[in-house]
C-alpha positions as CSV (number, residue, x, y, z in Angstrom):
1,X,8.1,-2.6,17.7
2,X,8.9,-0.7,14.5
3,X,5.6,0.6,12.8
4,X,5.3,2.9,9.4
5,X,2.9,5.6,10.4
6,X,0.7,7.1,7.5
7,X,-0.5,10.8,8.7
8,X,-2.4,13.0,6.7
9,X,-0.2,15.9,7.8
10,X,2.9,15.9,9.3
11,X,2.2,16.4,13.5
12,X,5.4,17.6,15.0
13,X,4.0,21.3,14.7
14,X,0.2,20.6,15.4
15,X,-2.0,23.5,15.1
16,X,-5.2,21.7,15.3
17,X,-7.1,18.9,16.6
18,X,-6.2,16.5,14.3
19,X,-3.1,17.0,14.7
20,X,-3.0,17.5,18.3
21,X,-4.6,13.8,18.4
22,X,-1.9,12.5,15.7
23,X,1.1,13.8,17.9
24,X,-0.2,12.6,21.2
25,X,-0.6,9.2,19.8
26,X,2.8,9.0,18.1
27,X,4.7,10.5,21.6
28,X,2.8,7.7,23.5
29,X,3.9,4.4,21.1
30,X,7.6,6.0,21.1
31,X,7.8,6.4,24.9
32,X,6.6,3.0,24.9
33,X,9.4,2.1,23.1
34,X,8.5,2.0,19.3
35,X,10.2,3.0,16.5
36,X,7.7,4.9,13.8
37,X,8.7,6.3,10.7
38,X,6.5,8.2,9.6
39,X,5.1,9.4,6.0
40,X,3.2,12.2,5.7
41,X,2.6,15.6,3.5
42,X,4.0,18.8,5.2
43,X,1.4,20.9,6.9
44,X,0.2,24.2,4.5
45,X,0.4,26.2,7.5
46,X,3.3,26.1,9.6
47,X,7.1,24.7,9.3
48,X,7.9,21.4,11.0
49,X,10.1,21.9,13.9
50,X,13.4,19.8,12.8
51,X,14.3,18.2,16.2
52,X,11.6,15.5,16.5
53,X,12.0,12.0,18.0
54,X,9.9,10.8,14.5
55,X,11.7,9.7,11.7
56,X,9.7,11.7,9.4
57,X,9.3,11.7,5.6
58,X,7.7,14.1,3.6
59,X,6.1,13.9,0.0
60,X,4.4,16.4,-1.4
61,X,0.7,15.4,-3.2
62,X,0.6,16.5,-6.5
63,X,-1.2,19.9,-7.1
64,X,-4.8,18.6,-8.8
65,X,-8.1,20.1,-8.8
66,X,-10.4,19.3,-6.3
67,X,-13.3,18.6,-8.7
68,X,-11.6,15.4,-10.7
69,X,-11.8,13.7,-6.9
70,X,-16.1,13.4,-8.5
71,X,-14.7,11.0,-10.9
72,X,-12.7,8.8,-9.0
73,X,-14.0,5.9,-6.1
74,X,-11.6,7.9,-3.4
75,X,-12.4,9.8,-1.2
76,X,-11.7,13.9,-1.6
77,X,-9.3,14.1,1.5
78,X,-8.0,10.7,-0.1
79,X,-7.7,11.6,-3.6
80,X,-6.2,14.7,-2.9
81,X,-3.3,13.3,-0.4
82,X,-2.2,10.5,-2.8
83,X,1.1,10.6,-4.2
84,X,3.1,8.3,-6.6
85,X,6.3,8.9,-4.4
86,X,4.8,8.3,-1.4
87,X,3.1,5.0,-3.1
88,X,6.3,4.0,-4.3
89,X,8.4,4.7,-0.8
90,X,4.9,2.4,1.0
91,X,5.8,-0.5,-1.5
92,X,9.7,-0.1,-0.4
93,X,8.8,0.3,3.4
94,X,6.1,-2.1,3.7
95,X,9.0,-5.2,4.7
96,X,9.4,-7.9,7.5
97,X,10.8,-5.8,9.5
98,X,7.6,-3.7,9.8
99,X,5.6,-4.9,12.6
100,X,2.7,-2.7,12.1
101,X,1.1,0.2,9.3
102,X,-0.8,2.3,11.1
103,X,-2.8,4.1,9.2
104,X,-3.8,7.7,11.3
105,X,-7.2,9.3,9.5
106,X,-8.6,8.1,6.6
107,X,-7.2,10.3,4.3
108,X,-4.4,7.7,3.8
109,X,-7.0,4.8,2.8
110,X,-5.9,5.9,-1.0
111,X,-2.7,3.9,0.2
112,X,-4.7,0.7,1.4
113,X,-4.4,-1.6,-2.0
114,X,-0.6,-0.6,-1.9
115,X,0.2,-2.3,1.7
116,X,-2.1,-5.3,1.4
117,X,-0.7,-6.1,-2.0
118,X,2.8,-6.2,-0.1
119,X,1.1,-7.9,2.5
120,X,0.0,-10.7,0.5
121,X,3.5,-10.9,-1.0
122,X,5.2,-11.5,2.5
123,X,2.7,-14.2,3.5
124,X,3.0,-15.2,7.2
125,X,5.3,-12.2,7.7
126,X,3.1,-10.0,7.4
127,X,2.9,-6.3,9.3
128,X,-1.1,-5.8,11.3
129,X,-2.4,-3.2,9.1
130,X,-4.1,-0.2,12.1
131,X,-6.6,2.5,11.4
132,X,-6.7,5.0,14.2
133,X,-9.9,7.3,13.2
134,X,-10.8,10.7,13.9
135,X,-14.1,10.6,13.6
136,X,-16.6,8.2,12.0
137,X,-16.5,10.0,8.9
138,X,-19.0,8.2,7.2
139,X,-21.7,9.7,9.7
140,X,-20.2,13.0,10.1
141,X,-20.3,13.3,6.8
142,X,-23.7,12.1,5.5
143,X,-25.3,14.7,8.5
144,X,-23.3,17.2,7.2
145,X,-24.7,16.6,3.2
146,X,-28.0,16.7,5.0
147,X,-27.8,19.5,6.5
148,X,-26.1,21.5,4.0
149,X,-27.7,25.0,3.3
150,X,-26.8,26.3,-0.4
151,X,-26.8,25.1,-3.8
152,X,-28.7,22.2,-5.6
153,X,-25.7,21.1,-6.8
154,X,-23.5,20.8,-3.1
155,X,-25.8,18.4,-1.7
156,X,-25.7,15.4,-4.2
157,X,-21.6,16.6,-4.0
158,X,-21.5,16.4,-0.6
159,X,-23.3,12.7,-0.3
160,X,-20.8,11.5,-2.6
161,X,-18.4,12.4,-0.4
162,X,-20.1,10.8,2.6
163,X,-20.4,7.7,0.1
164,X,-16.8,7.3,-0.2
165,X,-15.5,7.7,3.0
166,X,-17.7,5.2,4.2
167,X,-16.5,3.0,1.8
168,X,-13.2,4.2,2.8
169,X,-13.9,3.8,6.3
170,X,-15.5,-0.2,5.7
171,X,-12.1,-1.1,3.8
């Protein structure tokens, strides 16, 4: 099986859960035998350990402030992470030969129109398009804009956030 793995950050140097969750997942489907490649933005925190079983690919998300993400239909974690390279290596990896896009956290949802589009184009040849989730954002996130403590103005921010990621989490 050879899957294209969409990570929000890359998991061979996990230093938290999500990461922890991403790497565990990705040891298990190449012990079974798969082959992943995987594109992904390097982690802020830590350098990626070279000597990985992953064919790993990193692109770097253009530096944007966080407050345009209230003007577009993504996402913040989504609208943050997208990248024109990255979109333009998913239309050039997205083949035949790709039994599966798996795409780990919804972060990379931004990336969705990209691989049905090339989807659609290879017809019966398709690759299964797989969303492993974290959470279920969309919940997490609207208790959290209910709960919020603080400012007036960080609760209507913070339901539009839970908005989109369930919108997000539905495509």
């Amino acid at each position: 099986m050879n899957l294209l793995w969409l990570c929000r950050w890359d998991p061979r140097n996990p230093t938290d859960g999500q990461l922890l969750y991403s790497k565990g997942l990705l040891d298990g489907v190449i012990a079974a035998g798969a082959r992943v490649t995987v594109f992904t933005c390097p982690h802020r925190a830590t350098p990626s350990p070279r000597d990985s079983a992953l064919d790993v690919r990193l692109f770097r998300p253009p530096a944007v402030w966080r407050g345009w993400s209230l003007l577009s239909p993504l996402q913040n974690d989504a609208f943050l992470q997208r990248s024109r390279e990255m979109a333009d290596a998913i239309r050039n990896a997205v083949t035949a030969d790709v039994d599966a896009v798996v795409f780990d956290y919804f972060a990379n949802g931004w990336a969705l129109p990209i691989v049905r589009e090339r989807c659609r184009v290879l017809g019966r040849s398709r690759p299964l398009i797989i969303y492993v989730s974290h959470n279920h954002e969309a919940s997490l996130r609207r208790h959290v804009a209910n709960e919020v403590d603080g400012s007036a103005l960080m609760r209507p921010i913070l339901r539009l956030d839970a908005w989109t990621a369930a919108n997000s989490e539905r495509a």
